[in-house]
Residue frames as a rotation matrix with the C-alpha (Angstrom) as fourth column:
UNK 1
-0.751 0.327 -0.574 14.93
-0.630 -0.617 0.473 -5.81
-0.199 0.716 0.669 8.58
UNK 2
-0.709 0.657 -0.256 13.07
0.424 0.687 0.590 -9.20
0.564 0.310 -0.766 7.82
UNK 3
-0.529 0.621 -0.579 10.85
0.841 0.291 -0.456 -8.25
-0.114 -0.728 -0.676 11.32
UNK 4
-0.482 0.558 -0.676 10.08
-0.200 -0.821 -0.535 -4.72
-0.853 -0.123 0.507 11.00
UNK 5
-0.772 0.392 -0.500 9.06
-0.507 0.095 0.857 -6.10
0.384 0.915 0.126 6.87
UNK 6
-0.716 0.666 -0.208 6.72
-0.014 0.284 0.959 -8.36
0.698 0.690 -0.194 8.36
UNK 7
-0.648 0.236 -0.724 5.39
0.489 -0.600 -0.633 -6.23
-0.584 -0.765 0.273 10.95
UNK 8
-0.503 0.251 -0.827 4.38
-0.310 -0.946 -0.099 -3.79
-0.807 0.207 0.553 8.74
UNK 9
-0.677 0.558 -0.480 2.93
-0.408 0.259 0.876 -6.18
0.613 0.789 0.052 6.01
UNK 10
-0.600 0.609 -0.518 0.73
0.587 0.776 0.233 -7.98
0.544 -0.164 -0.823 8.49
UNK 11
-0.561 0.446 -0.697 0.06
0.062 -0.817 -0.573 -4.47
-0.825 -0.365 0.431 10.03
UNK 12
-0.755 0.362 -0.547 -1.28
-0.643 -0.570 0.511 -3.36
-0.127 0.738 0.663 6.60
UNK 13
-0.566 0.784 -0.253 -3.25
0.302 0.483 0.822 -6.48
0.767 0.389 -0.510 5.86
UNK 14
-0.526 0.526 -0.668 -4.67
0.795 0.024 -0.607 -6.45
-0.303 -0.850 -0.430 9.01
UNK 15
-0.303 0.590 -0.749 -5.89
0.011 -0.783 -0.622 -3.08
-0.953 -0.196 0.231 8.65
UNK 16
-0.874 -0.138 -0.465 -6.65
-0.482 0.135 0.866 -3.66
-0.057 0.981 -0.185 5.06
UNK 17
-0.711 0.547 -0.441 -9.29
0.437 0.836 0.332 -6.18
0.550 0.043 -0.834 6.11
UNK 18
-0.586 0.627 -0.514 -10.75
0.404 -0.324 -0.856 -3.67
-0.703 -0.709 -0.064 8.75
UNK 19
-0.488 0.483 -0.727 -11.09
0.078 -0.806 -0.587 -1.67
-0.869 -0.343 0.356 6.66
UNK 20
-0.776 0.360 -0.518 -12.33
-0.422 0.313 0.851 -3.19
0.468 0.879 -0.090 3.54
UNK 21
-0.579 0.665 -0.473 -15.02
0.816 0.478 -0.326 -4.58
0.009 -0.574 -0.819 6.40
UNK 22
-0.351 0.178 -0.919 -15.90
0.405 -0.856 -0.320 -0.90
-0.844 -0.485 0.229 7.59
UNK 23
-0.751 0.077 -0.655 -16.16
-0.523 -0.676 0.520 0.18
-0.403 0.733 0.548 4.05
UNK 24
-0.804 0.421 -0.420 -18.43
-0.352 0.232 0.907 -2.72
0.479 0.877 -0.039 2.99
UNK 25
-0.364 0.778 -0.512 -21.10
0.787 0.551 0.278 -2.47
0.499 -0.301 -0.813 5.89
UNK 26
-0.308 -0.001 -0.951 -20.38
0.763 -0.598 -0.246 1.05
-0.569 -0.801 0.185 7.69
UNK 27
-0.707 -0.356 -0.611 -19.69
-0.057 -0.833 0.550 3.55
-0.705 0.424 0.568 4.50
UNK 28
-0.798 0.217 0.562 -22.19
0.601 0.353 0.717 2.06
-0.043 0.910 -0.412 2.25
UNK 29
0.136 0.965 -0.226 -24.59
0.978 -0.095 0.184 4.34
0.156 -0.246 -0.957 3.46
UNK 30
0.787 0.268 -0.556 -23.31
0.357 -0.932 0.056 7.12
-0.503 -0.242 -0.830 3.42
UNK 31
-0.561 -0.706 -0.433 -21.03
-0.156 -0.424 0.892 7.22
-0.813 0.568 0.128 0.49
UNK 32
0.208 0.465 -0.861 -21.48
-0.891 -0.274 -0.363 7.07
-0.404 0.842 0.357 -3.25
UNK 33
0.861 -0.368 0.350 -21.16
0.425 0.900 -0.099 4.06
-0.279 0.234 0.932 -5.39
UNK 34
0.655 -0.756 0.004 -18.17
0.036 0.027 -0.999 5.86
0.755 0.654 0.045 -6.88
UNK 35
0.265 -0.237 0.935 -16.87
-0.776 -0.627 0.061 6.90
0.572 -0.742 -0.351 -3.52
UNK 36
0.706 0.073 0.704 -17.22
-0.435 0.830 0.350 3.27
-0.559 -0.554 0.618 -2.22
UNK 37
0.881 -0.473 0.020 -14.92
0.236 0.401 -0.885 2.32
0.411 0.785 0.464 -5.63
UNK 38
0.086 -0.920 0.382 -12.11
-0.372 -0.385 -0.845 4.53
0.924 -0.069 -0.375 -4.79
UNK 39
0.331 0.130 0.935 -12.30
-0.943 0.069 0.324 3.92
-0.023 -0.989 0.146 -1.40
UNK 40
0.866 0.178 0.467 -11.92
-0.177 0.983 -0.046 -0.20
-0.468 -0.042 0.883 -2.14
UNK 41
0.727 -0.687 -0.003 -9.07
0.080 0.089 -0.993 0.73
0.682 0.722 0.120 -4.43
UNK 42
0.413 -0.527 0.743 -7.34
-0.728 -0.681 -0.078 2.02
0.547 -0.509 -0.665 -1.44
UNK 43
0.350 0.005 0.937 -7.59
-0.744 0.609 0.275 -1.07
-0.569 -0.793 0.217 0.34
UNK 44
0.979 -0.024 0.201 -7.27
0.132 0.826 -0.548 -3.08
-0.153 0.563 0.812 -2.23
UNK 45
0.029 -0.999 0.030 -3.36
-0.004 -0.030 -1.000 -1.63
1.000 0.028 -0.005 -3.26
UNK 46
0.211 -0.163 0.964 -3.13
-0.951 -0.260 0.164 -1.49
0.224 -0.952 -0.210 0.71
UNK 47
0.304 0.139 0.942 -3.66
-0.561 0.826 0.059 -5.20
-0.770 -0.547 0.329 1.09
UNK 48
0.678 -0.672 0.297 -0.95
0.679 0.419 -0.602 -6.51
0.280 0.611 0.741 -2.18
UNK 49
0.011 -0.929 0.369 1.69
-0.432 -0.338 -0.837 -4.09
0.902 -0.150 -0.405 -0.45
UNK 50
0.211 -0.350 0.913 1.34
-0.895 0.306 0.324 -5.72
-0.392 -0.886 -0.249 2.84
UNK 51
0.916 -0.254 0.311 1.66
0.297 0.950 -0.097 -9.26
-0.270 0.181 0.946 1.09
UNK 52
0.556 -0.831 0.033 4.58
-0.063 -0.081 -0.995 -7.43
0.829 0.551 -0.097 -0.66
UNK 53
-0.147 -0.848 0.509 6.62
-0.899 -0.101 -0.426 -6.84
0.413 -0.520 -0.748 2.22
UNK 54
0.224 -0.375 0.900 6.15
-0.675 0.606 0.421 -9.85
-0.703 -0.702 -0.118 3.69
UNK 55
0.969 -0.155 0.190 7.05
0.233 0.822 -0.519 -11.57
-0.075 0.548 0.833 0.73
UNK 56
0.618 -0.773 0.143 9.84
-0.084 -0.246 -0.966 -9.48
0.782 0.585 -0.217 0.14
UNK 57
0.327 -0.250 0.912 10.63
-0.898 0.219 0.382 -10.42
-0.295 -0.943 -0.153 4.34
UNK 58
0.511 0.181 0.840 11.01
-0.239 0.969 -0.064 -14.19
-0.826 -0.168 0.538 2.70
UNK 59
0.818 -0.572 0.055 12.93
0.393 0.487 -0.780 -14.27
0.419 0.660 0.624 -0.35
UNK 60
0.492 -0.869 -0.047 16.54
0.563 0.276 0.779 -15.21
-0.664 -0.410 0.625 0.44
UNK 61
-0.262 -0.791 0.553 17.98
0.929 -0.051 0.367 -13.35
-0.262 0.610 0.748 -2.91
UNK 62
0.693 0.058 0.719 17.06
0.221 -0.966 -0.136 -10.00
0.687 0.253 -0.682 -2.22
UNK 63
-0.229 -0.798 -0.558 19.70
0.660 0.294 -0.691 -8.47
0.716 -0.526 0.459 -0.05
UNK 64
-0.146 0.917 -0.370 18.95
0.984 0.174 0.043 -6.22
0.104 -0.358 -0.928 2.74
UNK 65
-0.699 -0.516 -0.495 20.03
0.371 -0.854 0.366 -3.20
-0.612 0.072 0.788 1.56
UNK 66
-0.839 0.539 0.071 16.76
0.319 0.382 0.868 -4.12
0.441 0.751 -0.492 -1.01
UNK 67
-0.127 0.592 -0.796 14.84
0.771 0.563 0.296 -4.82
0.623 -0.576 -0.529 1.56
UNK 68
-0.148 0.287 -0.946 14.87
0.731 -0.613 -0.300 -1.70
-0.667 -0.736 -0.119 3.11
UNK 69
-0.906 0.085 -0.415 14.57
-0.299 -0.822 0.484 0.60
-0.300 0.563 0.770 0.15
UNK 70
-0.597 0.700 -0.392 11.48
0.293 0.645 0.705 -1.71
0.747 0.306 -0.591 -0.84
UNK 71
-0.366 0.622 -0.692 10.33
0.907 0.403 -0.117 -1.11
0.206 -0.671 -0.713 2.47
UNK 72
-0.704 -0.106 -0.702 10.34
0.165 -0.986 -0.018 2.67
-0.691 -0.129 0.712 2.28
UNK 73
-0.894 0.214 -0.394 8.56
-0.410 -0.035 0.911 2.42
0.181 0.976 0.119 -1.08
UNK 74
-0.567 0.616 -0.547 5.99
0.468 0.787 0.403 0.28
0.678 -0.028 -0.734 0.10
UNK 75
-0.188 0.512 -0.838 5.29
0.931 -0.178 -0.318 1.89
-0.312 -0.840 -0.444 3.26
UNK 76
-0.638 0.210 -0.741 5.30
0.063 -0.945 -0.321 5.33
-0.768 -0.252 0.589 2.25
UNK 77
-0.963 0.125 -0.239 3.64
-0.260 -0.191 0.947 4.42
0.073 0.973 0.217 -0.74
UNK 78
-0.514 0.840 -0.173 0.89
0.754 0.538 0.377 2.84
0.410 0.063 -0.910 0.83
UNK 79
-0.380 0.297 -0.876 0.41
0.724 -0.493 -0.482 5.93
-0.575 -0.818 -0.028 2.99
UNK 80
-0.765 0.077 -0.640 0.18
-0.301 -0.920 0.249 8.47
-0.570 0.383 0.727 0.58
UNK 81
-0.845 0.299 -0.443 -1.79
-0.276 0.464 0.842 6.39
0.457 0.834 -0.310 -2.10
UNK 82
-0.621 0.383 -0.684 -4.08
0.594 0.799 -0.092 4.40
0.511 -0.464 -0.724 0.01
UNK 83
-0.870 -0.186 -0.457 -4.13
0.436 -0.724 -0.534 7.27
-0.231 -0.664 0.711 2.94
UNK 84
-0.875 0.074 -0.479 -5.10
-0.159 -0.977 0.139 9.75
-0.458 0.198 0.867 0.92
UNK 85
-0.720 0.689 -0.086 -7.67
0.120 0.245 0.962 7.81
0.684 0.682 -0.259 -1.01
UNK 86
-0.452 0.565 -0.691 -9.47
0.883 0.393 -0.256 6.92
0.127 -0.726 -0.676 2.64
UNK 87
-0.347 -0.260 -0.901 -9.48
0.752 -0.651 -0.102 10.67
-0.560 -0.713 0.422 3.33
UNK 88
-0.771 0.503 -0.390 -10.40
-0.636 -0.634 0.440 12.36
-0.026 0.587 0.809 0.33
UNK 89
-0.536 0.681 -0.499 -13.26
0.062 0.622 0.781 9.32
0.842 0.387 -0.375 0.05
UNK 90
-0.019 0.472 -0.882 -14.60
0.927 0.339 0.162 10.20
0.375 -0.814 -0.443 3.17
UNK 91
-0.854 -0.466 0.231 -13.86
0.457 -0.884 -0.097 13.58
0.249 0.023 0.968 3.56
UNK 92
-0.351 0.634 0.689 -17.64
-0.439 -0.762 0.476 14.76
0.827 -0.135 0.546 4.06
UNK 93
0.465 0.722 -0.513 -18.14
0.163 0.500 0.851 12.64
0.870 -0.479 0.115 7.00
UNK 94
-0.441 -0.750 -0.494 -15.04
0.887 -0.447 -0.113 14.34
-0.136 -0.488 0.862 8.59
UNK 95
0.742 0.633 -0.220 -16.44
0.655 -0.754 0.043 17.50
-0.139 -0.176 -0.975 7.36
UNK 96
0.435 -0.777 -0.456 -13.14
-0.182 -0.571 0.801 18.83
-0.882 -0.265 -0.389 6.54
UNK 97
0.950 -0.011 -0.311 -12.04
-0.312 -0.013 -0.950 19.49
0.007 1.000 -0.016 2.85
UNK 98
0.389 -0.846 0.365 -8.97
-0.074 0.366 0.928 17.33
-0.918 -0.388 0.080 1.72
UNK 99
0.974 0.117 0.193 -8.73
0.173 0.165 -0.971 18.01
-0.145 0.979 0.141 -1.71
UNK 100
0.351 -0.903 -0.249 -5.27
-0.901 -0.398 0.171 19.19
-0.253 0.164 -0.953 -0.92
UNK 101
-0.420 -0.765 0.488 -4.33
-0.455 0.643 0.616 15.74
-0.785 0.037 -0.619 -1.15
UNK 102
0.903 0.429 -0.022 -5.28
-0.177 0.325 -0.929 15.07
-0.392 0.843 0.369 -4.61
UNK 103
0.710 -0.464 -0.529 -2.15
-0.510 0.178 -0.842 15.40
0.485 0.868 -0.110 -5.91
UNK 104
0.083 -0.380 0.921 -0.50
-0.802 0.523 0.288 13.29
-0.591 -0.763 -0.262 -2.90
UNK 105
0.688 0.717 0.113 -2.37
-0.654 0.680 -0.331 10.26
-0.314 0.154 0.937 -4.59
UNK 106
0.931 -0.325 -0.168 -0.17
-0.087 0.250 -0.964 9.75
0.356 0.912 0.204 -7.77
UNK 107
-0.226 -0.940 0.255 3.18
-0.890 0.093 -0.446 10.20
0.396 -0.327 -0.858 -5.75
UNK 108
-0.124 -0.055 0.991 2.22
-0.722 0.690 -0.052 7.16
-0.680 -0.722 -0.125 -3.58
UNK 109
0.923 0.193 0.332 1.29
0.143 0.631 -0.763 5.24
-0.357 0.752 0.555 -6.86
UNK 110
0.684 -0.695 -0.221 4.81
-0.198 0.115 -0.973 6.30
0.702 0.709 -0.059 -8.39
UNK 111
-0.306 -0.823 0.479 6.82
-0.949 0.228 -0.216 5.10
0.069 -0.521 -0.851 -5.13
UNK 112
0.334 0.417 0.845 4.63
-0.364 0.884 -0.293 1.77
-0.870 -0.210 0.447 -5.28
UNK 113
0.973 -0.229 0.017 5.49
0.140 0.535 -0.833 1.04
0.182 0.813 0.553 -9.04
UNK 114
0.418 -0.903 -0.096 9.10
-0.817 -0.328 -0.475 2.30
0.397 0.277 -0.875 -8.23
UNK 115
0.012 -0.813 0.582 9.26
-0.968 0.135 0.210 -0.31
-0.249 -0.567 -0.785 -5.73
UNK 116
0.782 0.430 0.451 8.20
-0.052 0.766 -0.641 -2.94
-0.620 0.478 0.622 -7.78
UNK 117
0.960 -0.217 -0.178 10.66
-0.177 0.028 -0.984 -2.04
0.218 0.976 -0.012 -10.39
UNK 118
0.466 -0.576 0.672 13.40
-0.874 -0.416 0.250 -2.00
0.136 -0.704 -0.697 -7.80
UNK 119
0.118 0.117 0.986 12.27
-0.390 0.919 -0.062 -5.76
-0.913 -0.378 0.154 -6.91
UNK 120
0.871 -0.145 0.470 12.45
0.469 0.534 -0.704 -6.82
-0.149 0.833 0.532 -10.99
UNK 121
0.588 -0.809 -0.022 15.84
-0.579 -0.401 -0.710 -5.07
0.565 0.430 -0.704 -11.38
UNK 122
0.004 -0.829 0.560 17.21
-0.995 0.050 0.081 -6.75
-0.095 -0.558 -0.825 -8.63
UNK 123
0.372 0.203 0.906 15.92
-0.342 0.937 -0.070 -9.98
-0.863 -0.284 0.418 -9.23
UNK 124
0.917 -0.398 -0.011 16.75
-0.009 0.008 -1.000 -9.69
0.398 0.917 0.004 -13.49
UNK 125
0.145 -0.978 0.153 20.45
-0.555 -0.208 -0.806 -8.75
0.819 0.031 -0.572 -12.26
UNK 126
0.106 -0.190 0.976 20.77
-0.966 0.213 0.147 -11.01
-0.235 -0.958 -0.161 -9.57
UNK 127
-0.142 -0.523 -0.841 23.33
-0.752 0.609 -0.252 -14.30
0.644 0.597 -0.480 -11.29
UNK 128
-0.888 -0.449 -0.094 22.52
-0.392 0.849 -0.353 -16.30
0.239 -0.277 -0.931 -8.01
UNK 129
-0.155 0.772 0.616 18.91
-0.808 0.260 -0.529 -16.58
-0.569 -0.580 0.584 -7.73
UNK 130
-0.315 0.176 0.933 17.82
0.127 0.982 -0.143 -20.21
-0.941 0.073 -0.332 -8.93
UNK 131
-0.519 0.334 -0.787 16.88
-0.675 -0.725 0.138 -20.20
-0.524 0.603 0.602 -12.28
């Protein structure tokens, strides 16, 4: 579990960085300033869930039964959240209407805060982490 956790965070930054690159030299031209916002938001919760998982790859007092439900949360959360932002923020340069995923958005934002809360429940109830 630790490897595929920090696989998939250093996958995300990585792409996190492309595409926070792409958006601030390719898209500026041919999005809106608000369009460029959302867009950046995407990347921006994209690139503090990949640190998450690889932090959460590194602490010793989560167990890995954690550690994989975290990692579900995270990953699908970044997809849907993130994803969808990239896609509905770009959408006229694809030419192809995605408003369906509008209401995607908010689900990936409520499996990201779930898995946060996961990570403070276990850590609040957890009698052997260092205190």
């Amino acid at each position: 579990m630790v490897k595929k956790l920090l696989i998939a965070g250093i996958l995300y930054a990585l792409t996190a960085v492309i595409l926070g690159a792409l958006g601030a030299h390719a898209l500026e031209s041919y999005l809106t300033s608000d369009q460029l916002k959302s867009f950046e938001t995407g990347v921006r919760y994209q690139m503090y869930h990949g640190l998450a998982l690889i932090l959460v790859a590194i602490m010793p007092s989560i167990s890995n039964k954690t550690k994989k439900i975290a990692f579900y949360f995270f990953t699908i959360g970044v997809m849907l959240f993130s994803v969808s932002i990239y896609l509905l923020t770009t959408a006229s340069l694809w030419g192809v209407n995605f408003s369906f995923l509008g209401p995607i958005t908010p689900i990936g934002g409520i499996l990201l805060i779930s898995g946060w809360i996961l990570l403070l429940w276990k850590i609040i109830s957890n009698n052997s982490v260092n205190r």
